[in-house]
N, C-alpha and C positions, 0 to 999 in steps of 0.2 A: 495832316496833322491829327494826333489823338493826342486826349486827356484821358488819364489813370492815375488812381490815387495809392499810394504804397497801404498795401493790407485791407483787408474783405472781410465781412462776414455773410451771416444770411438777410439781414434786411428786416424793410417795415413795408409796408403797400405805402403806396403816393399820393392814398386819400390821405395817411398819416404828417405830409408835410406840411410845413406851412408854406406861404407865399414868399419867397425869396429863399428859402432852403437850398443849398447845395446838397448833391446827393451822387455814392455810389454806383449803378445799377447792375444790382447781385441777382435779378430773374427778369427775363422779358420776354411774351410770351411766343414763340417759336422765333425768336430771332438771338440764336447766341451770341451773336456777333456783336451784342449791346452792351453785355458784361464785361463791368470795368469801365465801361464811358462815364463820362461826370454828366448831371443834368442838375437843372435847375428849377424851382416850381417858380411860373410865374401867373397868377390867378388864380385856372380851372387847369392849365396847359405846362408841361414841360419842354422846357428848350434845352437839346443835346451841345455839347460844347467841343469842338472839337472836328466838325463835320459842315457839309453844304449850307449857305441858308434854311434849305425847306424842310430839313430835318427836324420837327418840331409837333407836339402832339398839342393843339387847343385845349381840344375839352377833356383830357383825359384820366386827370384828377378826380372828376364828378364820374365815373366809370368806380364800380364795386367790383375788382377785379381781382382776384389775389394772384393771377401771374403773371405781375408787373411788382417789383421789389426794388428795395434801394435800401443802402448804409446811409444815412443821414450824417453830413461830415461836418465835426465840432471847431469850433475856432481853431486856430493853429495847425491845422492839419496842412500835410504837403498834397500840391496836385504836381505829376510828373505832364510836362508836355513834351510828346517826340514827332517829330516831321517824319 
């Protein structure tokens, strides 16, 4: 199963979320295979939606990293789920 959200842009870094934010991911850094997955900030960590349990980054928030990006997704917005 993946999560994609209809329409992209270029993003914010994922120190810029807050804790509970849904999000895009429009850059991630050598794995393209990212963009367009839904994530979630929960604390320090983001959890990918859509994929294994273990798929999840703890601390990755507190990381000053700029090639790691996301659309920050506003109320009402559609997430597509496809098996």
């Amino acid at each position: 199963m993946t999560c994609s959200v209809v329409n992209s842009t270029r993003g914010r870094r994922l120190s810029e979320m807050s804790d509970g934010d849904m999000g895009e991911v429009t850059m991630w850094q050598n794995r393209p295979d990212m963009i367009g997955k839904v994530v979630q900030r929960y604390a320090d960590g983001i959890i990918v939606f859509g994929v294994y349990s273990g798929n999840c980054y703890p601390n990755i928030c507190s990381e000053s990293c700029n090639e790691y990006r996301v659309r920050i997704l506003k109320k009402g917005e559609i997430i597509v789920v496809d098996n």
